[in-house]
N, C-alpha and C positions, 0 to 999 in steps of 0.2 A: 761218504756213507749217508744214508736217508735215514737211521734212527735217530732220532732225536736222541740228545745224549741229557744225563743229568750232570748238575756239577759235581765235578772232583778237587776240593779244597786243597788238599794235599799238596798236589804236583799245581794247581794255580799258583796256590802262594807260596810254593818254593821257586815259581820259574815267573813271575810278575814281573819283576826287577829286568828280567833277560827279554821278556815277552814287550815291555814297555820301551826297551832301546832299539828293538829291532821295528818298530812302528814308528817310533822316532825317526829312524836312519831314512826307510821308506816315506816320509814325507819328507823329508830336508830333502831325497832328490826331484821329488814333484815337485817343492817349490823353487827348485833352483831351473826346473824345467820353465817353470812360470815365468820368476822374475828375468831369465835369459828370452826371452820369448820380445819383452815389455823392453830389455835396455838393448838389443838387437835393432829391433823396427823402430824406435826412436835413435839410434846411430845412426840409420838409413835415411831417418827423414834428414839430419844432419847433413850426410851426406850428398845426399841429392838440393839441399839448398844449396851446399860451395857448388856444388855442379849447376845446375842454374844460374847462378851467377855468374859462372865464367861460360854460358854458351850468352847468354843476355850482353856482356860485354862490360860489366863493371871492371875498376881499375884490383890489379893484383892485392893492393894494401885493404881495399875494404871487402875483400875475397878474404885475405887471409886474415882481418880482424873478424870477419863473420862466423869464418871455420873454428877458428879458436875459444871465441865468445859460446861458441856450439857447440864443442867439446868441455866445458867449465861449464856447460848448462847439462849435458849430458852427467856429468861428474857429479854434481850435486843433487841431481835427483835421485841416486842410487840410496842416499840415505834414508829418505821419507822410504822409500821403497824397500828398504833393505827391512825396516824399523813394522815396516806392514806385516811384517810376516809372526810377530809376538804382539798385536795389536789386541786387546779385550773390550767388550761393548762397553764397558767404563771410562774407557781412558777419552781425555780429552783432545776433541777435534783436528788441536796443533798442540806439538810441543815443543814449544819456542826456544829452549835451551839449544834442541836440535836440529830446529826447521828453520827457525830465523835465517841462516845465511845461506840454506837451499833457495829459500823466496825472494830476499835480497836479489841472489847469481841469477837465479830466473827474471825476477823482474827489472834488471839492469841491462842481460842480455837482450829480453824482449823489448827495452825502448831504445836500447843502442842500435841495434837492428833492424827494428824496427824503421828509424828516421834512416838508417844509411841507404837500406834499401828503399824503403817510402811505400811498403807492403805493410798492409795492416794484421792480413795473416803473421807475417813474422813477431809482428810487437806482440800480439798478444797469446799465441800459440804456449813460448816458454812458463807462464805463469799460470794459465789452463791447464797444463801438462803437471806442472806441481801440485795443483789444487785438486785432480783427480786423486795423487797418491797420500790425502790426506787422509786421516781414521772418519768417515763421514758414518753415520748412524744406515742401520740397513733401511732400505727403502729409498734415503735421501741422497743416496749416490746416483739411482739412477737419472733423476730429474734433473739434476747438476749436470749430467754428462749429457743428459738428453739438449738443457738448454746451453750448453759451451758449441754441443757438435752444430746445432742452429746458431749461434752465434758466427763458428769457423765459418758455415756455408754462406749468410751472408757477408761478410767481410771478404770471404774468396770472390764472390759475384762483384762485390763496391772494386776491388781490386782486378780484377778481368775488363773490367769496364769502363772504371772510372783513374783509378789510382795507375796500374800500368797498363793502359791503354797505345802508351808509344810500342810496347813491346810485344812479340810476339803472343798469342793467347798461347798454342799450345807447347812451349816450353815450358809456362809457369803450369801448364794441367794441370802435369806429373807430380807436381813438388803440393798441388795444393791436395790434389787428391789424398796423397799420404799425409798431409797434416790436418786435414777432419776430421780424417779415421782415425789417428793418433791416440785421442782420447778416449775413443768407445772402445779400440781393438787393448786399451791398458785396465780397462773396467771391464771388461769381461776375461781379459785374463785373472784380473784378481777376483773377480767372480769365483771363478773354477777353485781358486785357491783357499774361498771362504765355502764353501761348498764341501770340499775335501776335507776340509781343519774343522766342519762339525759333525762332519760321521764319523770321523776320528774321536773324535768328542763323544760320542752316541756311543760309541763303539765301548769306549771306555767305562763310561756310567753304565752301559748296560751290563759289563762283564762286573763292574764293581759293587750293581744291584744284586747280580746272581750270587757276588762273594756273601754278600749282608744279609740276604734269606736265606741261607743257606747255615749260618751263624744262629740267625735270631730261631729258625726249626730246632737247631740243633741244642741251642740253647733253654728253648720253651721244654724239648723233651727233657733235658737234664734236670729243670725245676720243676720238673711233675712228678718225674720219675724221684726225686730227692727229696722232693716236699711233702711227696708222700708217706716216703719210707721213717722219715725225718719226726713226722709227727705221729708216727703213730710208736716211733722208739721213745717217744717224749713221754706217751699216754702212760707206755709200760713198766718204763721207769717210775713215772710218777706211782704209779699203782702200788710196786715193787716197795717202793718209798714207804708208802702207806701200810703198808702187811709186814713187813720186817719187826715193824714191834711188837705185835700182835701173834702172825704168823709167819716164820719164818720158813717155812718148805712152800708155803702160796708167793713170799718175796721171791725166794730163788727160780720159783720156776718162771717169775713176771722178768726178772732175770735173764736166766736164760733165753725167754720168749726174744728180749730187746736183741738177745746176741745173735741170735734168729734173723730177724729185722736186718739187723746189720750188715748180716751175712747175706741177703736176699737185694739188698741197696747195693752191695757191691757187687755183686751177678750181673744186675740187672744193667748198673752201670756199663760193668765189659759187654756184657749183650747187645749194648746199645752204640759203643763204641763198634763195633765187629758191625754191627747193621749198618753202619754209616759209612765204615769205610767198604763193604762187601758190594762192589759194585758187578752187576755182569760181565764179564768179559768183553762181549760184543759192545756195550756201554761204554765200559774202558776204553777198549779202541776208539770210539767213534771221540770219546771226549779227548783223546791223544790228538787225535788228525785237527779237530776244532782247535786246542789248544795252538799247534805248531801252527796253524792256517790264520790262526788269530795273530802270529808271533810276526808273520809274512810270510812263512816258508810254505813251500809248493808240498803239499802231503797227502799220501794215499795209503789206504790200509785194502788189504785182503785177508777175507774172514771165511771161515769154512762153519757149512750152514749149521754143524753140530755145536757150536763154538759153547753152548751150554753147560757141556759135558764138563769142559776142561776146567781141572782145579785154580779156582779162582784166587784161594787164598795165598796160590804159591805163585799162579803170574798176575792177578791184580799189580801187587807191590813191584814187582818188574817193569810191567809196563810202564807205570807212574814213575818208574827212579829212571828208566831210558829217557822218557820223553823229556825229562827234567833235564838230562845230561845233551841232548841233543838241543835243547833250549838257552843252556847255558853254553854250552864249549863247540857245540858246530858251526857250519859254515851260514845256515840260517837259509840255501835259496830251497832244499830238497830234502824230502824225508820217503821212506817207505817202508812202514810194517806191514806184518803177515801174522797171522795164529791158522799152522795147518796141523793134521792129524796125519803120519804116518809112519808104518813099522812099528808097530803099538808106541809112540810117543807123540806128545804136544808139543809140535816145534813154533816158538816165536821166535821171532828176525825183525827187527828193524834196524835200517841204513840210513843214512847219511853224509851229506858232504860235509867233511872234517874242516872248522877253522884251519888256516895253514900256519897259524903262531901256534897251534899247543897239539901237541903230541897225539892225546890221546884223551876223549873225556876221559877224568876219573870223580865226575859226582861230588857229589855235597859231602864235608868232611866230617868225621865223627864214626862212631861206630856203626858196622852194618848198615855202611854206604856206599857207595863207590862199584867200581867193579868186583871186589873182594866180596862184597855187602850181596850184591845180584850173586857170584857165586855159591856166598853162604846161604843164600834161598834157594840156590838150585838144588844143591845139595841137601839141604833140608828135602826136598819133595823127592829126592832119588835121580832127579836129574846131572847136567851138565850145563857149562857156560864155556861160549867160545866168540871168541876176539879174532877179528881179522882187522886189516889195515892193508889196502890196494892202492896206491896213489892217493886222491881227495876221497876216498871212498871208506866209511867207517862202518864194518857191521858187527852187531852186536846178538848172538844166537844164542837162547837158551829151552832145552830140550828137558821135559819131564813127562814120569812113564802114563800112560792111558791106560784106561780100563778098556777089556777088548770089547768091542759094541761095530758098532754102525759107523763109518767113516765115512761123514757127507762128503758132498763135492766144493769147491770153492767159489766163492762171489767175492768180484770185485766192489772195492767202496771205495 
């Protein structure tokens, strides 16, 4: 939907907790896209060394101590690697409790293999490769990787040249080709990954900005609105105070004036509460489809152009308690409401793919919640609620009566 929506506090922060795991869930598979990506093409470059080695002609025992030294270097770097993924601009560069014997196996592997083979790429590739998956400050990673990948290129060139020059050049291409780019192709994956984990971030603050101006509005109205009423009961009393001994019929009525007051503070309160939560209809929706879209879930709404008409007071509070139940208890990939006008009623419908552990949403628990809770509003408005369940498909319809008028057409959102 293209209206901007405003916030709906209510179903925010009763579906925050359910909105926050399902954003969770959705990065933990992008980074496991990531980090398989990074220990993938460093298994390859592994492998393509023992394969080199045995087209080059080295003996089986420094084959298979190469292979193995390269699998215990592969090993160890999963840690740094794994440890990037909850990394904060504070934390320190290395954390040696955990990194110490990743850089040990790396820099063990790269001088043992280094002298076996007598390839300088090899010796120094495994501790380059670790040094990239350190916590480096942003900006200063890419110099690091800019001067390691210059570094690999010439050591590949001292080594084409000078170092195995008995051996054929283009066997070793292959092997050197993929260990230059080793470094830059592990920095730009994690690029993508520090990229994602701050809009994730943005994403967060911004929703958690909306909750806190929307508090502090809400809040300022209630100390103007009270601070008013508040002192001016003060004034009357005190007045009241003052004429009781003197006059007693001028006390009672400054009296009754405060009770007045009081009576107008608490009006003004409900008035203020009912304005806060009275949102448009059309509003409602849009802030529903934002809300579940924010959650991860794929969601669309269709609104029919009168959508003004329809009593707010009895499907606002619907709306907000579906989308909540659909945030809490669904399956999280799909949603789809509607608010149409037909046969003199307002039918709203929103569906869902159903979790496959729990039954059935049944809503927040407490009174005048749950489905009982949407029933007892339908009811209230002279409508109906009805429940269906079709395999993963969960829909939830509730129909109240229209006033006869003009029954627009429908737009998608």
């Amino acid at each position: 939907m293209s209206i901007p929506p405003e916030p709906v506090s209510a179903a925010a922060a009763s579906a925050e907790a359910r909105g926050s795991l399902r954003l969770t869930r959705n990065i933990t598979a992008t980074w496991w896209y990531v980090s398989i990506a990074v220990v993938v093409f460093q298994l390859m470059v592994v492998g393509f060394l023992v394969s080199t080695l045995i087209e080059v002609g080295f003996d089986a025992l420094t084959t298979a101590a190469v292979g193995v030294g390269g699998l215990l270097w592969w090993a160890a770097t999963l840690v740094p690697l794994f440890d990037y993924r909850h990394r904060t601009a504070d934390a320190p560069l290395v954390n040696w409790r955990r990194h110490l014997v990743p850089l040990v196996t790396a820099a063990a592997f790269g001088l043992g293999a280094g002298l076996a083979t007598g390839a300088w790429v090899i010796g120094v590739l495994p501790l380059i490769q670790m040094v990239m998956l350190l916590n480096w400050p942003p900006g200063v990673r890419l110099r690091v990787v800019l001067a390691a990948t210059a570094l690999l290129v010439a050591l590949a060139v001292i080594d084409m040249r000078v170092t195995l020059i008995e051996d054929p050049a283009e066997i070793w291409a292959q092997y050197f080709f993929l260990a230059v780019f080793l470094p830059m192709i592990t920095v730009s994956s994690l690029w993508s990954w520090d990229v994602l984990a701050a809009l994730d971030r943005a994403r967060t603050s911004e929703a958690r900005l909306a909750a806190t101006q929307e508090r502090l509005r809400l809040a300022n109205d209630v100390h103007d609105l009270q601070g008013h009423h508040l002192q001016v009961v003060a004034l009357q009393l005190e007045l009241a105070e003052r004429l009781m001994p003197r006059d007693a019929a001028a006390g009672m009525e400054q009296l009754r004036a405060a009770r007045a007051s009081v009576d107008d503070a608490r009006q003004g309160t409900r008035d203020l509460a009912t304005r806060f939560r009275s949102v448009p209809l059309r509003d409602e929706l849009a802030n529903a489809v934002d809300l579940l879209r924010a959650a991860g879930t794929e969601a669309e709404a269709t609104v029919a152009t009168d959508a003004s008409l329809a009593p707010a007071s009895a499907l606002g509070p619907v709306i907000r308690e579906t989308t909540t139940n659909v945030l809490r208890h669904g399956g999280g990939r799909w949603a789809r409401l509607s608010l149409t006008r037909a046969n003199g009623s307002w039918r709203y419908e929103i569906s869902n793919d159903a979790a496959p552990d729990v039954p059935e949403p049944t809503g927040a628990t407490g009174g005048g919640s749950g489905l009982k809770g949407l029933a007892g509003r339908a009811a209230e408005a002279g409508g109906a609620l009805e429940v269906h369940r079709e395999g993963e498909t969960f829909t939830v319809v509730v129909t109240v009566p229209a006033d006869e008028g003009f029954a627009g057409e429908e737009v998608a959102g």
